[in-house]
N, CA, C and O atoms as CSV, one atom per row, in Angstrom:
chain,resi,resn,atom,element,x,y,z
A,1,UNK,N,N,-35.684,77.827,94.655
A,1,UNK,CA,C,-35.588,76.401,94.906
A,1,UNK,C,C,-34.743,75.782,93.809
A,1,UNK,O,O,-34.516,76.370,92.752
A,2,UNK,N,N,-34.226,74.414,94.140
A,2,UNK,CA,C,-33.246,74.082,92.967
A,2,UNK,C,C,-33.152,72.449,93.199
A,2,UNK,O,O,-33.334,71.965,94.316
A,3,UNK,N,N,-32.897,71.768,92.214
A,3,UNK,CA,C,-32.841,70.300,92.205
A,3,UNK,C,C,-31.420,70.065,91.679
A,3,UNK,O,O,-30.642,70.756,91.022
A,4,UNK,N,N,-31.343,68.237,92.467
A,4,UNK,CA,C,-29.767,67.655,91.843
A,4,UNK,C,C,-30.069,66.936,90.809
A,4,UNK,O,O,-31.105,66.319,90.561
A,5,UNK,N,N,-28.930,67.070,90.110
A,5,UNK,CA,C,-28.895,65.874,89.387
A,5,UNK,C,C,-27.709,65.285,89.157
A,5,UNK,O,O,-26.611,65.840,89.108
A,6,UNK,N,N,-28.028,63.829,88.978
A,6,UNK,CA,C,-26.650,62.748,89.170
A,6,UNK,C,C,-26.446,61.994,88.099
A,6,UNK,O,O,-27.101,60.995,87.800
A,7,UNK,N,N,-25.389,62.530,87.406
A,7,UNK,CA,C,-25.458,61.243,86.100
A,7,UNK,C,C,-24.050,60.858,85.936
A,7,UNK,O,O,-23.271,61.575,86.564
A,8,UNK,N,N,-23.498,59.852,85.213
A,8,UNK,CA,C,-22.553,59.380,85.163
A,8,UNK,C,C,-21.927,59.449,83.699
A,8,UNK,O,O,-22.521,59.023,82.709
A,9,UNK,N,N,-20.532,60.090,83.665
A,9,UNK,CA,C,-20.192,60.504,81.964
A,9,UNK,C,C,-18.890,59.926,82.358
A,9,UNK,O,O,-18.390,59.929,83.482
A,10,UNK,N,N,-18.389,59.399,81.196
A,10,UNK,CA,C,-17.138,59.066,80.656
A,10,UNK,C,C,-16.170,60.124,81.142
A,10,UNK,O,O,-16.206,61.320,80.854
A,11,UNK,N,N,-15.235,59.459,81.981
A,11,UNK,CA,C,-14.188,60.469,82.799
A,11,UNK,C,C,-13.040,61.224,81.503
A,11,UNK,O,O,-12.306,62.121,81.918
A,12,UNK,N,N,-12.966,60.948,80.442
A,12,UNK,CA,C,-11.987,61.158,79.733
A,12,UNK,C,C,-12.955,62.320,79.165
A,12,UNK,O,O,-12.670,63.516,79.093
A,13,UNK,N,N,-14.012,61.779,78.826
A,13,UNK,CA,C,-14.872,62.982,78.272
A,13,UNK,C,C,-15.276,64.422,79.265
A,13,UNK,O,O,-15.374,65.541,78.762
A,14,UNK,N,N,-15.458,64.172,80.592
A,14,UNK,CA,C,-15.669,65.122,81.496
A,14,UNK,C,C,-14.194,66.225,81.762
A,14,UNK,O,O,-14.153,67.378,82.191
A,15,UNK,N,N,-13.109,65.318,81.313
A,15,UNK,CA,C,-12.211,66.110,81.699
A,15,UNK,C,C,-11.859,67.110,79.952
A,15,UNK,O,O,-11.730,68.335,79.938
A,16,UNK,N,N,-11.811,66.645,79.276
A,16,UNK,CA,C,-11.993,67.508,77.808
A,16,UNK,C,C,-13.209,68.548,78.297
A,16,UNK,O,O,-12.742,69.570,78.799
A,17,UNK,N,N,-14.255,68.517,78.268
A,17,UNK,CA,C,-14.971,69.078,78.367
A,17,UNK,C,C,-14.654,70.385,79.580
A,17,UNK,O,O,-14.679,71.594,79.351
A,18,UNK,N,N,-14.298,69.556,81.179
A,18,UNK,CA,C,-13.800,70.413,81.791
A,18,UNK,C,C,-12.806,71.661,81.603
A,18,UNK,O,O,-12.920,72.722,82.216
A,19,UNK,N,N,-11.833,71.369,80.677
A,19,UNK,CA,C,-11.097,72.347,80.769
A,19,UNK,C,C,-11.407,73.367,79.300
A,19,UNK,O,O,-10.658,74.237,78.857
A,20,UNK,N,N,-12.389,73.049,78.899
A,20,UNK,CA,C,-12.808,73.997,77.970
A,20,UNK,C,C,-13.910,74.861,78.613
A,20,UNK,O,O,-14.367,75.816,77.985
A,21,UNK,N,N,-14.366,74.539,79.898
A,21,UNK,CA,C,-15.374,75.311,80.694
A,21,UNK,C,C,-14.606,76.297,81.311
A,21,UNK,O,O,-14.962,77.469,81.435
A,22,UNK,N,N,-13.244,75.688,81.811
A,22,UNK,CA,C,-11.969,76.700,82.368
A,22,UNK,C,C,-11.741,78.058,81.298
A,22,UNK,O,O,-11.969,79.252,81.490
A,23,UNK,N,N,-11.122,77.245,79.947
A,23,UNK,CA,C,-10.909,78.058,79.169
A,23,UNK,C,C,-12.017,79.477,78.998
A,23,UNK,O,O,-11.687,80.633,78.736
A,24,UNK,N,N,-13.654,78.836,79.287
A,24,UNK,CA,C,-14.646,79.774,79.090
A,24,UNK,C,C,-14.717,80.526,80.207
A,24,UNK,O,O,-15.279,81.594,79.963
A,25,UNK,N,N,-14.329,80.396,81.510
A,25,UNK,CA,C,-14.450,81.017,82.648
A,25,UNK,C,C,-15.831,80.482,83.525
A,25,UNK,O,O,-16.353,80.885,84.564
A,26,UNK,N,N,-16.150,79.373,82.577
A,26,UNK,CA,C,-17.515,78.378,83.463
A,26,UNK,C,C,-17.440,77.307,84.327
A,26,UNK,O,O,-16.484,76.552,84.143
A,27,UNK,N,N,-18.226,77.039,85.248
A,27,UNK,CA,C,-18.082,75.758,86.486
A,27,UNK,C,C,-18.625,74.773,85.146
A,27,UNK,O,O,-19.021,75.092,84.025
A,28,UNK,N,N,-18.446,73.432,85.817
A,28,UNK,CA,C,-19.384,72.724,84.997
A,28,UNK,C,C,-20.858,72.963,85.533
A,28,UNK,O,O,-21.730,72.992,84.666
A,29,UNK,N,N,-21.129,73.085,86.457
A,29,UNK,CA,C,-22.481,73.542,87.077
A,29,UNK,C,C,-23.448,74.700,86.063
A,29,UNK,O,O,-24.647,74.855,85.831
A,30,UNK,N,N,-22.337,75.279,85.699
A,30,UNK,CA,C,-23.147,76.603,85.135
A,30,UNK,C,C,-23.526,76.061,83.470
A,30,UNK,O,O,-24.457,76.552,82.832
A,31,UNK,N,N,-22.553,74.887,82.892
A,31,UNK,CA,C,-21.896,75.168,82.123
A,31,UNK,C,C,-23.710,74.311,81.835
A,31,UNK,O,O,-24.575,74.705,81.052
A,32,UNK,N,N,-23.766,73.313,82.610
A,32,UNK,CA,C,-25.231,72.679,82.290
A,32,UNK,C,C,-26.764,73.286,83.083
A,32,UNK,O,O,-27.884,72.780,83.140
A,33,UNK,N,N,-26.256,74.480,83.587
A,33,UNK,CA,C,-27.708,75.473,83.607
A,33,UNK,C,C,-27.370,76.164,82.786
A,33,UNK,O,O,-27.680,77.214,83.349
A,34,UNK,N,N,-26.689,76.680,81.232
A,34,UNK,CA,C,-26.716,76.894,80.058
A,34,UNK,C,C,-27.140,76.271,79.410
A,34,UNK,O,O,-27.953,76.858,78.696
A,35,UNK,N,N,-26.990,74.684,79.100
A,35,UNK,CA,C,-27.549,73.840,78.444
A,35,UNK,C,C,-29.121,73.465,78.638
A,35,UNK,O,O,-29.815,73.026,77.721
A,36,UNK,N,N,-29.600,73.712,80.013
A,36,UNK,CA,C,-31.041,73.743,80.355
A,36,UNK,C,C,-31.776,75.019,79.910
A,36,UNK,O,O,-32.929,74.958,79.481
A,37,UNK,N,N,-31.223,75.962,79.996
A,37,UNK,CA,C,-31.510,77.165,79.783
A,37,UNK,C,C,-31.901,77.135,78.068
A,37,UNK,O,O,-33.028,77.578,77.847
A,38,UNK,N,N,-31.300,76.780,77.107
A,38,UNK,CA,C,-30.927,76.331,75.942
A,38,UNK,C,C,-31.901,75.547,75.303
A,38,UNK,O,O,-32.381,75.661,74.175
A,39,UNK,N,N,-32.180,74.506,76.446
A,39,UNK,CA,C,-33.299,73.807,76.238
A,39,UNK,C,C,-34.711,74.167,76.096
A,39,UNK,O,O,-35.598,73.589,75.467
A,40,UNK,N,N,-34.752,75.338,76.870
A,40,UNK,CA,C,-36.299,75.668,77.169
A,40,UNK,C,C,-35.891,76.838,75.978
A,40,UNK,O,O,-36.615,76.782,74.984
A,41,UNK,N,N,-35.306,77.414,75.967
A,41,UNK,CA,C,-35.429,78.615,74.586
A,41,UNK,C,C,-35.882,77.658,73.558
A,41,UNK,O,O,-37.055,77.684,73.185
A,42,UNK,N,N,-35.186,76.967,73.162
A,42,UNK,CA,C,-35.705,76.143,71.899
A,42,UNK,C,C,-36.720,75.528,71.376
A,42,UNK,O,O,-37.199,75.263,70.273
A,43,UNK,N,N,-37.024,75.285,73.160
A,43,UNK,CA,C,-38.178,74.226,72.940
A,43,UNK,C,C,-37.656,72.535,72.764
A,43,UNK,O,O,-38.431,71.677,72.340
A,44,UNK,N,N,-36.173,72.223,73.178
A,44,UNK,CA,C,-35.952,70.893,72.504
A,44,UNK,C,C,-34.258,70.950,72.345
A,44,UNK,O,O,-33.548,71.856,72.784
A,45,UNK,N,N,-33.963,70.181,71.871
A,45,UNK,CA,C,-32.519,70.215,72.355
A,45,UNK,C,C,-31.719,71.102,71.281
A,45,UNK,O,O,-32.021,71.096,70.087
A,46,UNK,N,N,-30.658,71.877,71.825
A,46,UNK,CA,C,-30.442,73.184,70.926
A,46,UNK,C,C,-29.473,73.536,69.870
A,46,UNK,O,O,-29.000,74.543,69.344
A,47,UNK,N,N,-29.328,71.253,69.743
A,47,UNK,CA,C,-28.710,71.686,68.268
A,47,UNK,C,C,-28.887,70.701,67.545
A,47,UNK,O,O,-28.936,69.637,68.162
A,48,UNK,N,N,-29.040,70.630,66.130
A,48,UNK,CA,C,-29.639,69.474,65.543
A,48,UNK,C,C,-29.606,67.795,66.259
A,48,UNK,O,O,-29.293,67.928,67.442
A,49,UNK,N,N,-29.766,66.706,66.007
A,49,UNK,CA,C,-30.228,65.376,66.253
A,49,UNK,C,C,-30.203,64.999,64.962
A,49,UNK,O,O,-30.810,65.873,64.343
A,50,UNK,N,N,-29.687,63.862,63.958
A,50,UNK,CA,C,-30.075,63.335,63.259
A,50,UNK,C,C,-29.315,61.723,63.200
A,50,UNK,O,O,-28.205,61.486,63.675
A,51,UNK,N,N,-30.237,60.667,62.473
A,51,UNK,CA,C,-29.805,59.705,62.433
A,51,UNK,C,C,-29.002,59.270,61.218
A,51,UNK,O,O,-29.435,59.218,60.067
A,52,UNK,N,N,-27.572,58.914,61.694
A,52,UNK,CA,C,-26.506,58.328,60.030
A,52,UNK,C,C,-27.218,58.119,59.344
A,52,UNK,O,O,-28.254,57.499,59.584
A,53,UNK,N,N,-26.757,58.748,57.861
A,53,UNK,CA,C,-27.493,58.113,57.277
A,53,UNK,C,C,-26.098,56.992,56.516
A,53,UNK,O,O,-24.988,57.014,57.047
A,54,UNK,N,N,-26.293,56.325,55.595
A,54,UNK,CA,C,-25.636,54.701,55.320
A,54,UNK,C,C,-23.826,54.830,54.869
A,54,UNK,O,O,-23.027,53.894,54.922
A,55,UNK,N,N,-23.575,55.995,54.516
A,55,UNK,CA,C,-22.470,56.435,54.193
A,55,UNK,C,C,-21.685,56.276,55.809
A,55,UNK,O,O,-20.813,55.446,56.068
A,56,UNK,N,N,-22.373,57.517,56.977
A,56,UNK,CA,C,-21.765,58.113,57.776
A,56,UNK,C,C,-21.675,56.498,58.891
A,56,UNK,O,O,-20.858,56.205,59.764
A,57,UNK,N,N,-22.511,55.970,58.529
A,57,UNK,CA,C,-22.719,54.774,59.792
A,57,UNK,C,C,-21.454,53.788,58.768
A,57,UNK,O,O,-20.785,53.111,59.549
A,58,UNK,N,N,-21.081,53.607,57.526
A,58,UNK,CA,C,-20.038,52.881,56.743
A,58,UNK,C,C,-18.991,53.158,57.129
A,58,UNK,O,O,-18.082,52.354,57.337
A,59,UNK,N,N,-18.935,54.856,57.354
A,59,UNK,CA,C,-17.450,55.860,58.389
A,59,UNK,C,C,-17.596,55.044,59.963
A,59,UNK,O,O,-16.577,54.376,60.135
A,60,UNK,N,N,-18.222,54.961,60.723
A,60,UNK,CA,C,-18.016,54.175,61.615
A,60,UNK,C,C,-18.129,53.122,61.949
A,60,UNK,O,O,-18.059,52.718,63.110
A,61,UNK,N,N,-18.309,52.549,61.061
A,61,UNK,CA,C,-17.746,50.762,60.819
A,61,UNK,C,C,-16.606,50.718,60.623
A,61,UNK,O,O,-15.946,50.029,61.400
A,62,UNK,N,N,-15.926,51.408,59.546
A,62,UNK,CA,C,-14.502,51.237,59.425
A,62,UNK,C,C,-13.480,51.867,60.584
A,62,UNK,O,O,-12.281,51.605,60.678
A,63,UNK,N,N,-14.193,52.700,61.385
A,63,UNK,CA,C,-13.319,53.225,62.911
A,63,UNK,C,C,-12.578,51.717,63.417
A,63,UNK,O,O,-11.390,51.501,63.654
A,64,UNK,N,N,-14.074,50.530,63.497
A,64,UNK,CA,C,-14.093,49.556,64.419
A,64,UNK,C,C,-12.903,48.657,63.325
A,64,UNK,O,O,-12.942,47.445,63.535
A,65,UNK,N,N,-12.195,48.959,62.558
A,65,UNK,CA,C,-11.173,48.099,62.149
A,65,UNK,C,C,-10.156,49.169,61.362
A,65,UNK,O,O,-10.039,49.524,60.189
A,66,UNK,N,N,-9.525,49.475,62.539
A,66,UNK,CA,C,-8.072,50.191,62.408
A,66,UNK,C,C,-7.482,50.041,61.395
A,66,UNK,O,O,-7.340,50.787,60.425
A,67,UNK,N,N,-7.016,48.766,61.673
A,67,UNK,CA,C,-5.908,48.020,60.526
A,67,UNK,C,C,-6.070,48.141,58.907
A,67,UNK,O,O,-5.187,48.445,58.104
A,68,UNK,N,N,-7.156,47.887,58.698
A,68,UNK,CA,C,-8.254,48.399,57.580
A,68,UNK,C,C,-7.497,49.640,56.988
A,68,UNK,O,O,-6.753,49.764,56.015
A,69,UNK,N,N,-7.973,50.529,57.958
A,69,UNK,CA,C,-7.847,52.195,56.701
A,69,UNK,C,C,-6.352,52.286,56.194
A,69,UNK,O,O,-5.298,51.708,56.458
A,70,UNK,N,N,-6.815,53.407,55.240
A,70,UNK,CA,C,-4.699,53.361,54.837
A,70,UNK,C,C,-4.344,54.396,55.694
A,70,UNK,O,O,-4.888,55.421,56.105
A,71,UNK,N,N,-3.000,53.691,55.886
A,71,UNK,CA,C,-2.248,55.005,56.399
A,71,UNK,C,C,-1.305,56.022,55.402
A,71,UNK,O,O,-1.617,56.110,54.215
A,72,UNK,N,N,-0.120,56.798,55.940
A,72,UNK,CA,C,0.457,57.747,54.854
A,72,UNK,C,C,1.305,58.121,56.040
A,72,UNK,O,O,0.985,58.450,57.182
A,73,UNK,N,N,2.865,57.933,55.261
A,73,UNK,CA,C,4.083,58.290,55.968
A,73,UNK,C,C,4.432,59.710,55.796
A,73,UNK,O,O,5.480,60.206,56.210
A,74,UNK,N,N,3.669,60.229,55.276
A,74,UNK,CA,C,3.659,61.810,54.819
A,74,UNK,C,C,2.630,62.665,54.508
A,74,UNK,O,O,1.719,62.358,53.739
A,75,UNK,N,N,2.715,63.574,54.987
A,75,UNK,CA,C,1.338,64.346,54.707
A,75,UNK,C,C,1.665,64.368,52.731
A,75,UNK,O,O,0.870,64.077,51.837
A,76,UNK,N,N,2.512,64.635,52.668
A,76,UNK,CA,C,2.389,64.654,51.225
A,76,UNK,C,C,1.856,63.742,50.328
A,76,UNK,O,O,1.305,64.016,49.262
A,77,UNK,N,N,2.106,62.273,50.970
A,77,UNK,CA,C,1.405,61.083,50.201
A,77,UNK,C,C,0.063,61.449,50.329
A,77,UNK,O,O,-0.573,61.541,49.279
A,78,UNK,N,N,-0.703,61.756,51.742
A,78,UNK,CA,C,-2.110,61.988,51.871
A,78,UNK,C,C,-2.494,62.980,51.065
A,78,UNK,O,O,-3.671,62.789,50.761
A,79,UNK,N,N,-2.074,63.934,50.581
A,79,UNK,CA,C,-2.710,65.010,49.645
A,79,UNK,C,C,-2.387,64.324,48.388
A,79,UNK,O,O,-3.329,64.378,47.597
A,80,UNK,N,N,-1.321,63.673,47.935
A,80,UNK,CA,C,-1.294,62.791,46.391
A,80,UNK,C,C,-2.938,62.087,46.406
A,80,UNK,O,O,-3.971,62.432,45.833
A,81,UNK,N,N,-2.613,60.927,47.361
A,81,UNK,CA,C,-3.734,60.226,47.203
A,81,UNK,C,C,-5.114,61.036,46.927
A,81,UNK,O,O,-5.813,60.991,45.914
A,82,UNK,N,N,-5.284,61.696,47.969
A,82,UNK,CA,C,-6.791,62.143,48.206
A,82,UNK,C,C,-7.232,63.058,47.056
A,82,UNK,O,O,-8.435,63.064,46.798
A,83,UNK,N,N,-6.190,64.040,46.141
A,83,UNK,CA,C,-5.939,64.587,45.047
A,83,UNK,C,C,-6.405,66.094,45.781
A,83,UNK,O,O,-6.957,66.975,45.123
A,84,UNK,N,N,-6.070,66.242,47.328
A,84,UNK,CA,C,-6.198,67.631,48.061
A,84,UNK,C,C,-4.607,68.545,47.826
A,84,UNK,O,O,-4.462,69.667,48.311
């Protein structure tokens, strides 16, 4: 016996995702009776969960204002700066 399920994902995201299921030789069908499968081995979802902590949530504040970050006309300036 077998059940549907219907959910709705971000088309830009389904299609990234899609063609890395290609690349694996997986349907998306299969690709999330792996992920269920995954689920019940674990007991829970089968890869960490955690909440930002004040740094990582500061990294995505500054996403929300582009203009903000610096840029670099060269990879070379970016390794000066960063001292990489």
């Amino acid at each position: 016996m077998s059940d549907r399920i219907n959910a709705r994902i971000d088309i830009g995201l389904k299609k990234r995702a899609v063609k890395i299921f290609d690349r694996l030789g997986i349907t998306e069908a299969e690709a999330i009776r792996l992920f269920y499968a995954q689920v019940e081995l674990h007991q829970g979802i089968p890869f960490p969960l955690t909440i930002p902590n004040a740094t990582t949530i500061a990294a995505f504040d500054e996403t929300n204002k582009p203009e903000k970050l610096p840029s670099f006309k060269t990879f070379r300036a970016l390794r000066n700066q960063t001292g990489v």
